[in-house]
DSSP file (Angstrom, degrees, kcal/mol; ACC not computed):
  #  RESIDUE AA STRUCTURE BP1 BP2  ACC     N-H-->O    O-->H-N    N-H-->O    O-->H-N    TCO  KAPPA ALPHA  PHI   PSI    X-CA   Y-CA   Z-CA
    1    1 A X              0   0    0      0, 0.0     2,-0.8     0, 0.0     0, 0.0   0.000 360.0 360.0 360.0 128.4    0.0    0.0    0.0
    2    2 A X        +     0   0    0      1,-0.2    19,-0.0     2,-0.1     0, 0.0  -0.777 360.0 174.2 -98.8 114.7    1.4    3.6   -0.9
    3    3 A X        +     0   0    0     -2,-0.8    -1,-0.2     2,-0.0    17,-0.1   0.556  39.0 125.8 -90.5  -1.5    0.6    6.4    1.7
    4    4 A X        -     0   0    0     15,-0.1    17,-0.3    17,-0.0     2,-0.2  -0.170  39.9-169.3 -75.5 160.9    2.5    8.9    0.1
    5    5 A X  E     -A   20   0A   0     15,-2.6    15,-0.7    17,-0.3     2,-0.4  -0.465  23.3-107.2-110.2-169.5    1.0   11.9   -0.7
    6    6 A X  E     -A   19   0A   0     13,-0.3     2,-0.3    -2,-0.2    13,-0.3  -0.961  33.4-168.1-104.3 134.2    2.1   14.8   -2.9
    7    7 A X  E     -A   18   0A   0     11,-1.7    11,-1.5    -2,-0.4     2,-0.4  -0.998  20.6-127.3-134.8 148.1    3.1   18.0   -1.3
    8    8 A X  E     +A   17   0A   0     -2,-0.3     9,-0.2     9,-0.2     2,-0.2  -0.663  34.3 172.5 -83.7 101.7    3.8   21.4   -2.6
    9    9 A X  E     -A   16   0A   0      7,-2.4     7,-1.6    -2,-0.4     2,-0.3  -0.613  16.8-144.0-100.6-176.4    7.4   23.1   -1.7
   10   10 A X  E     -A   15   0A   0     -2,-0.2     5,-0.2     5,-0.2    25,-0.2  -0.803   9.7-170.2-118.8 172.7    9.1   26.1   -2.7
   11   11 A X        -     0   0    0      3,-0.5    -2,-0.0    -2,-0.3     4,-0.0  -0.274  70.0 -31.9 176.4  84.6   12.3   26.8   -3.2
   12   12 A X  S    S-     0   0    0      1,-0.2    38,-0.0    26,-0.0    20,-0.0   0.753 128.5 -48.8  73.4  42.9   14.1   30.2   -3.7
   13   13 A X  S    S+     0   0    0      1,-0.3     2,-0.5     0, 0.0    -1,-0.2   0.393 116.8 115.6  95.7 -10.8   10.6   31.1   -5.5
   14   14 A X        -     0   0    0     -3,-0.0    -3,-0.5     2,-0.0    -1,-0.3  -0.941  60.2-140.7-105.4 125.9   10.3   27.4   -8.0
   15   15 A X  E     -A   10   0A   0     -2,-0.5     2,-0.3    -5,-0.2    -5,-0.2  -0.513  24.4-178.3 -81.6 133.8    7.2   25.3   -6.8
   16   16 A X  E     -A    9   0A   0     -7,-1.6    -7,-2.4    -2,-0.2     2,-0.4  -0.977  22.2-138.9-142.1 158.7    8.1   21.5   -6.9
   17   17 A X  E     -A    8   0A   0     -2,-0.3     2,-0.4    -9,-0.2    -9,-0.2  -0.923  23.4-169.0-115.7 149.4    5.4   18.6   -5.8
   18   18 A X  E     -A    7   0A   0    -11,-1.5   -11,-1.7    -2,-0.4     2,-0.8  -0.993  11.1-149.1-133.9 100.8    7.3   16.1   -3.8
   19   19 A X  E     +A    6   0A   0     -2,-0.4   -13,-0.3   -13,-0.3     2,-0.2  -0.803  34.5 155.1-101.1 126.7    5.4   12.8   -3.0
   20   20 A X  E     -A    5   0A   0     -2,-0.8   -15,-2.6   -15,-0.7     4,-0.0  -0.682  55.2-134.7-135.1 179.1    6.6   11.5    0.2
   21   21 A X  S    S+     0   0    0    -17,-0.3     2,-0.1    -2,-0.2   -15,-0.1  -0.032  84.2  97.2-108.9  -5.6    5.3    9.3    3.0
   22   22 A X  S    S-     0   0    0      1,-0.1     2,-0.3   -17,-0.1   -17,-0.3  -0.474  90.3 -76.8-112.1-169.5    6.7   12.1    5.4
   23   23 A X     >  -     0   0    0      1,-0.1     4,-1.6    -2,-0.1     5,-0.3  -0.323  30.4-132.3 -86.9 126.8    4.8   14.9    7.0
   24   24 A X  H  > S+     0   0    0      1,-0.3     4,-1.3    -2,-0.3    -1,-0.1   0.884 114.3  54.1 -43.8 -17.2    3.9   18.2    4.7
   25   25 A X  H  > S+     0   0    0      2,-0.2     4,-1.2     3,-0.1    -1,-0.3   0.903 114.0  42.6 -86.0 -39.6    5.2   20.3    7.7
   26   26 A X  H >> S+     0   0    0      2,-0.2     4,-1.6     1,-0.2     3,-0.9   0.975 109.7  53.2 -27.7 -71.6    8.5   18.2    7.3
   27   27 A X  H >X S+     0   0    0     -4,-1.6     3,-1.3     1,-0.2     4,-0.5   0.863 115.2  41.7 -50.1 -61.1    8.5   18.3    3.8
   28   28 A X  H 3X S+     0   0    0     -4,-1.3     4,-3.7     1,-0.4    -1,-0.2   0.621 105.9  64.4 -55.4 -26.4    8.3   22.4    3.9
   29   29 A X  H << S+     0   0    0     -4,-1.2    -1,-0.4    -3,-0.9    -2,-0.2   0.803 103.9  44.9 -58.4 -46.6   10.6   22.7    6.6
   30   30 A X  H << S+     0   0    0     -4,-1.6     4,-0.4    -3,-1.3    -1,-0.2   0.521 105.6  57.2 -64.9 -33.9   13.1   21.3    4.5
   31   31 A X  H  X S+     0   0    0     -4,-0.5     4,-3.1     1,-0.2     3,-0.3   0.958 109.9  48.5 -72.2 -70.7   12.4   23.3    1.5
   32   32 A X  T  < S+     0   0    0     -4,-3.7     4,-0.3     1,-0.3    -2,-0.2   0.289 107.3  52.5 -71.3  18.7   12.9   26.5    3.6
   33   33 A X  T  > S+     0   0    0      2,-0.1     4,-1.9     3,-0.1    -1,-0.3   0.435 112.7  46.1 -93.7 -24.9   16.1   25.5    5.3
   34   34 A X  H  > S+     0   0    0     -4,-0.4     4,-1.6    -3,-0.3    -2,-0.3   0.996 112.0  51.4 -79.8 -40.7   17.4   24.8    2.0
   35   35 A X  H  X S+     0   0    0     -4,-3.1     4,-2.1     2,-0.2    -1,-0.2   0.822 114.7  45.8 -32.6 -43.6   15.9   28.4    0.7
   36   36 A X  H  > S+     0   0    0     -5,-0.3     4,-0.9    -4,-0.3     5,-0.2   0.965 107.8  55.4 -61.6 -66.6   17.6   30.0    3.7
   37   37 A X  H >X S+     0   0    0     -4,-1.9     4,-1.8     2,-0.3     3,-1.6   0.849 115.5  35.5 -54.8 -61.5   20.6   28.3    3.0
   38   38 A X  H >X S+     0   0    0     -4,-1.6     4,-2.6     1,-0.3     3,-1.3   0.977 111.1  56.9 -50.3 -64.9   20.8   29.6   -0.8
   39   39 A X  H 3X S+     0   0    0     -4,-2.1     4,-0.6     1,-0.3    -1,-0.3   0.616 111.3  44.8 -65.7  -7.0   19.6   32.6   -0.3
   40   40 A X  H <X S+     0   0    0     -3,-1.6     4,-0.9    -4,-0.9     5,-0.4   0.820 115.0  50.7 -83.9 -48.7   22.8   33.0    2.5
   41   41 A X  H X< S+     0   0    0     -4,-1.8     3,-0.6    -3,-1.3     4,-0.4   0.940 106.2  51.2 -71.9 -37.7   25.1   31.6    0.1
   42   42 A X  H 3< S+     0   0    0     -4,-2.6    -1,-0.3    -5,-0.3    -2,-0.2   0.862 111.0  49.0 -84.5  -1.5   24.1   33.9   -2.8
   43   43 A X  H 3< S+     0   0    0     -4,-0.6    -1,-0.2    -5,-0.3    -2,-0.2   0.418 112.2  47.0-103.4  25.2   24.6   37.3   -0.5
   44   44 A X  S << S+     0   0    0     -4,-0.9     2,-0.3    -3,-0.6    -3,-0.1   0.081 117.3  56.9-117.6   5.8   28.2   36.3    0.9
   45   45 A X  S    S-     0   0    0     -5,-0.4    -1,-0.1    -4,-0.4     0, 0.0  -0.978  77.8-128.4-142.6 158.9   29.3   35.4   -2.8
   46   46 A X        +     0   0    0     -2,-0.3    -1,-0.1    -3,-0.1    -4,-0.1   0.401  65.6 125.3 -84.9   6.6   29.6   36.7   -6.1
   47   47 A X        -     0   0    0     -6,-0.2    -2,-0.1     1,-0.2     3,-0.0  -0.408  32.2-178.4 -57.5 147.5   27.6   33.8   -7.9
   48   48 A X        +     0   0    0      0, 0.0    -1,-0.2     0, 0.0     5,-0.1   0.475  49.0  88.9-125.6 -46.6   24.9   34.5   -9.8
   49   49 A X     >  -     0   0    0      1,-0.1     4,-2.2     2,-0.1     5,-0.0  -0.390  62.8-146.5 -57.5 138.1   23.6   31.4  -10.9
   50   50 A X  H  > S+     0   0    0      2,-0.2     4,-1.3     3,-0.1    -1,-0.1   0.673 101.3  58.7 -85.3 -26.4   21.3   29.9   -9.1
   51   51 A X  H >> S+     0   0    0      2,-0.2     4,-1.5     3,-0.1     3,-0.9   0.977 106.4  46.1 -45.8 -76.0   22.9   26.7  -10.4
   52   52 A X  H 3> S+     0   0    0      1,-0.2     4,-2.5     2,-0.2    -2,-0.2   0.848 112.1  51.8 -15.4 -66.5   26.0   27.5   -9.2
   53   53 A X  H 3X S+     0   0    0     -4,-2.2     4,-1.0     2,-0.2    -1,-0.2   0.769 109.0  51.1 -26.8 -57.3   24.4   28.4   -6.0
   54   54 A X  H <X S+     0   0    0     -4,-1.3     4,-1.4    -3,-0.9    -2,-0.2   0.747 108.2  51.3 -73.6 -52.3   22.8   25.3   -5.9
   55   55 A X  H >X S+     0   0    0     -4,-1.5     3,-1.6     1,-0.2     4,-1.6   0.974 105.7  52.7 -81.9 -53.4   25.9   23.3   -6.5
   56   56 A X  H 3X S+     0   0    0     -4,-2.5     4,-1.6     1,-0.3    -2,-0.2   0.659 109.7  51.7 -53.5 -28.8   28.1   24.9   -3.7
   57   57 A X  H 3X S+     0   0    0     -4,-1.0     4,-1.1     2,-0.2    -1,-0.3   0.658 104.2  52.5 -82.8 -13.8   25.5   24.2   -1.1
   58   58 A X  H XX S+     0   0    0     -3,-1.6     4,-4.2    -4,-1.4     3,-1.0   0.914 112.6  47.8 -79.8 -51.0   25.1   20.6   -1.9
   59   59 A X  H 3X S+     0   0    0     -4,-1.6     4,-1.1     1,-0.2    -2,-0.2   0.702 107.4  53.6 -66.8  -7.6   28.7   20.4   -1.5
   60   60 A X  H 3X S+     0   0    0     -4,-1.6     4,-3.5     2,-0.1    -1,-0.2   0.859 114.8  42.8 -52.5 -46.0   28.6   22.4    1.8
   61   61 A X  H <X S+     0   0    0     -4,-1.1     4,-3.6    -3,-1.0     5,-0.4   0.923 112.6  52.7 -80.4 -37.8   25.8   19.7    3.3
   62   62 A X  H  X S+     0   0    0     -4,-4.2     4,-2.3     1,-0.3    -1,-0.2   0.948 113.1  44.1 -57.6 -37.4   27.8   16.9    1.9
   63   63 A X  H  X S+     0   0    0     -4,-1.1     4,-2.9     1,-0.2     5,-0.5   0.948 115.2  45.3 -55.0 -45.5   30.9   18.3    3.7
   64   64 A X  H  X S+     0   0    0     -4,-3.5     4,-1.8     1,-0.3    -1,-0.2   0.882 113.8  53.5 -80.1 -31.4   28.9   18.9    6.9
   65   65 A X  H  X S+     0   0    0     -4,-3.6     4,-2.2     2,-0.2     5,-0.3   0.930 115.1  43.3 -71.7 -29.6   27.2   14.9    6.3
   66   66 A X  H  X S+     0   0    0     -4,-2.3     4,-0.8    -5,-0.4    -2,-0.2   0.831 106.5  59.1 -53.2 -48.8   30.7   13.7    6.1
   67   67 A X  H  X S+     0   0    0     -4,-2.9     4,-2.2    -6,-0.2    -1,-0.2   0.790 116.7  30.8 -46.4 -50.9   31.6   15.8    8.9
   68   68 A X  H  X S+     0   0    0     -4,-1.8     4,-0.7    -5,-0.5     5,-0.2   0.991 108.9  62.0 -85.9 -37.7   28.9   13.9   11.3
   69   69 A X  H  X S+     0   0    0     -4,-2.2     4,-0.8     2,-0.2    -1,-0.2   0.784 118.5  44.1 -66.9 -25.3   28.9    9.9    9.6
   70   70 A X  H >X S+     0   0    0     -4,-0.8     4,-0.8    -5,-0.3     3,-0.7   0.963 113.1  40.1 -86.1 -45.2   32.9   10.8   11.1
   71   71 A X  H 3X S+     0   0    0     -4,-2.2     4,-0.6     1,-0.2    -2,-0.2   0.443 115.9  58.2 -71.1   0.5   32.0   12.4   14.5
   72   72 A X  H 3X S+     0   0    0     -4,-0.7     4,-2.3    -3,-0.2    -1,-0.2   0.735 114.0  43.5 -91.6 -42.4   29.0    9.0   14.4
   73   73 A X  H <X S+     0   0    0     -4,-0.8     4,-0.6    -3,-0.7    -2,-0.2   0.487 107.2  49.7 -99.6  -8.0   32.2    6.7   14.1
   74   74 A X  H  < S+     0   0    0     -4,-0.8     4,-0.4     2,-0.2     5,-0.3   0.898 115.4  50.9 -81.2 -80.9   34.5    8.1   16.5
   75   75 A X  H >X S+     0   0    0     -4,-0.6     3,-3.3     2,-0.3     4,-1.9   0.783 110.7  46.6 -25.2 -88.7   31.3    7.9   19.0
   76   76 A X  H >< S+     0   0    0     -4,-2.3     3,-2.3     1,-0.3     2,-0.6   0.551 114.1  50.4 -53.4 -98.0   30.5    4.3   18.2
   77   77 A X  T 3X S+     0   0    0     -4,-0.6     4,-1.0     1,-0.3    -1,-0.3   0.317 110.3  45.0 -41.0 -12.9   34.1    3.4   18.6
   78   78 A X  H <> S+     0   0    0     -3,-3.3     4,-0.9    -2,-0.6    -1,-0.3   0.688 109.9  54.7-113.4  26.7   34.6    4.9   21.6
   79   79 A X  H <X S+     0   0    0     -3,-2.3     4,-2.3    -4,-1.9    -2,-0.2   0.874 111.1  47.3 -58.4 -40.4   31.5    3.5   22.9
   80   80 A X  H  > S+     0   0    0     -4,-0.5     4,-3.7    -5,-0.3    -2,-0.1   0.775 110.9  49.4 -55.8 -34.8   32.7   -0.1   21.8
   81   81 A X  H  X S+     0   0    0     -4,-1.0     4,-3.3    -5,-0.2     5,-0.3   0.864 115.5  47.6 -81.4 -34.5   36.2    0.5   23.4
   82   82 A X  H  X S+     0   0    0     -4,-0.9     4,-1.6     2,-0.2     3,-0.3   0.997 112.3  50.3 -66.7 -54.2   33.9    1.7   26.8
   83   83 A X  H  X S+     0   0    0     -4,-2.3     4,-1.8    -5,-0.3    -1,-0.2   0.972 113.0  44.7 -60.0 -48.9   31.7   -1.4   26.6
   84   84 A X  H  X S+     0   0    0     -4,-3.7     4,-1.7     1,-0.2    -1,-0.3   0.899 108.2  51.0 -77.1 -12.0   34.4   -3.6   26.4
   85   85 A X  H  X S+     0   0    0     -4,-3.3     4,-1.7    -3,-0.3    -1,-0.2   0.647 109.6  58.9 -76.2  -8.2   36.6   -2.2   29.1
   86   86 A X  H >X S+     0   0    0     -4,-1.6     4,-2.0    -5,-0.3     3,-1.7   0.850 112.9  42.2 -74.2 -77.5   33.2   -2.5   31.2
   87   87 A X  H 3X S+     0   0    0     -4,-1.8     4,-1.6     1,-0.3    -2,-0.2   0.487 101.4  59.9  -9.7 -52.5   33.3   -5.9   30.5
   88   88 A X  H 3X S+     0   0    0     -4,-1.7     4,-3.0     3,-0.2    -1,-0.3   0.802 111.4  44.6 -54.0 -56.9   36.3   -6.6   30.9
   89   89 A X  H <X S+     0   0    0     -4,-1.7     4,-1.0    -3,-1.7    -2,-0.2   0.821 108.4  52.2 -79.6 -21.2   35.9   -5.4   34.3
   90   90 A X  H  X S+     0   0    0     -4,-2.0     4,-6.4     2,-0.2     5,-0.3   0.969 108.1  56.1 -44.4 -59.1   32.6   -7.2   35.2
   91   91 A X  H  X S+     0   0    0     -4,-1.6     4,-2.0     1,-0.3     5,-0.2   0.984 109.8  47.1 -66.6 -60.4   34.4  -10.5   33.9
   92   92 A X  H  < S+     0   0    0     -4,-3.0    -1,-0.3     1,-0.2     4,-0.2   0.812 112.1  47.0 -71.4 -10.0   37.4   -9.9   36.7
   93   93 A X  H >< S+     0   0    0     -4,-1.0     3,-1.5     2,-0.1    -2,-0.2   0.915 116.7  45.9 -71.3 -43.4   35.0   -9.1   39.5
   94   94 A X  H >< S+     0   0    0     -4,-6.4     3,-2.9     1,-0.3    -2,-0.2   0.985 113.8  53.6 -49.5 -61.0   32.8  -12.6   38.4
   95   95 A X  T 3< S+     0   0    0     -4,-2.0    -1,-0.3     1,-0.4    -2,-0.1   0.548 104.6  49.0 -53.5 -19.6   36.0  -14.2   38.2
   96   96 A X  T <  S+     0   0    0     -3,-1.5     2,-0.5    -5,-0.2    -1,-0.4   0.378  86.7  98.1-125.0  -5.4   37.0  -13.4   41.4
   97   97 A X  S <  S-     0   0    0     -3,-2.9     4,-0.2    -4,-0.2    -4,-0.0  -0.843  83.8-105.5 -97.8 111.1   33.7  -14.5   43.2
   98   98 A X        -     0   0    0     -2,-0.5    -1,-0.1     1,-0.1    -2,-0.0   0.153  19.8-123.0 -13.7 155.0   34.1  -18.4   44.9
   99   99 A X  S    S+     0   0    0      1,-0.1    -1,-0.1     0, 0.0    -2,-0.0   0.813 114.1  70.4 -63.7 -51.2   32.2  -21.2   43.0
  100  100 A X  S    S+     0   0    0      2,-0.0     2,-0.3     3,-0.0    -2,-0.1   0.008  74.4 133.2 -91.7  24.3   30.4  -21.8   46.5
  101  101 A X  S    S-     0   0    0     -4,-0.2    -4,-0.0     1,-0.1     3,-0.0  -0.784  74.4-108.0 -80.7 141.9   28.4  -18.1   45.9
  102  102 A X        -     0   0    0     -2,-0.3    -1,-0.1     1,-0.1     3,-0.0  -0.183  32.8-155.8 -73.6 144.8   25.0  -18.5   46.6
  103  103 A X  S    S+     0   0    0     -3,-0.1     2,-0.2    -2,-0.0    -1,-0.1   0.879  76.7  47.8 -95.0 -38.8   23.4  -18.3   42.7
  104  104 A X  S    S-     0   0    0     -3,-0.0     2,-0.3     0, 0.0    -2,-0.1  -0.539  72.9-155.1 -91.8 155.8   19.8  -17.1   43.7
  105  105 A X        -     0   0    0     -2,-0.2     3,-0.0    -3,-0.0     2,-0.0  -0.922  13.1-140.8-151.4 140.5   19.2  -14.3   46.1
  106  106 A X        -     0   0    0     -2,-0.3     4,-0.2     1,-0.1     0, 0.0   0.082  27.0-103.5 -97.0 168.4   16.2  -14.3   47.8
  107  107 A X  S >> S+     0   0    0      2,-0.2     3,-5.2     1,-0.1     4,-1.6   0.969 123.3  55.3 -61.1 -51.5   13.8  -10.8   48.6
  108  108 A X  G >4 S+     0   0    0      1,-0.3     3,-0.8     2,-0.2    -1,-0.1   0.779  99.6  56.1 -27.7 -53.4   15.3  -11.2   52.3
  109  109 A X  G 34 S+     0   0    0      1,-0.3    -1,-0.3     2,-0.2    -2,-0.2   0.522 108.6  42.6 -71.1  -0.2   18.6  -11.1   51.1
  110  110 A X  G <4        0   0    0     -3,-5.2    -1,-0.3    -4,-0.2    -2,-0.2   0.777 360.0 360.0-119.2 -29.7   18.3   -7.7   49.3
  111  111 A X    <<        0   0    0     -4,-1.6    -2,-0.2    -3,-0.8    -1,-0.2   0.426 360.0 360.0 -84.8 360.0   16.3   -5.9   52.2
């Protein structure tokens, strides 16, 4: 079954219909940060094409997705290096607990 709908954006003044599954306040939302965003890039530069334009801001966002999928992979690594050094130290406190440790604990025992 296809929910998507069609929704109407703008963008620096050209109407596009977009069919999306996502929400029409989404969709617009999106249009106007990318409107914002050209319209910033064409009054700090001497481009004039709106092509142009267009092409230096995708390659801004690509820098800036490259930029996070590496600060996402630093994170998950050093979350991995953190999980195993937890681990690591769980497994020498288990290790270090007698055979003859009770295995259940009872409500008593925790009050």
């Amino acid at each position: 079954m296809d929910n998507k709908r069609k929704v109407e954006v703008s963008v620096m003044g050209q109407h596009f219909q977009i069919r999306s599954e996502k929400p029409e306040e989404y969709l617009k939302g999106l249009a106007a940060f990318v409107t914002e965003r050209l319209e910033t890039i064409q009054q700090n530069s001497r481009i004039a094409s709106t092509h142009d334009i267009a092409l230096l801001l995708s390659l801004n966002l690509a820098d800036q997705l490259f930029e996070k999928d590496d600060s996402i992979d630093q994170l998950k690594k050093q979350l991995e290096s953190r999980t195993e050094a937890a681990l690591r130290e769980v497994e020498s406190v288990l290790s270090g607990i007698p055979e003859s440790a009770p295995t259940q604990v009872s409500d008593d025992d925790i009050l």
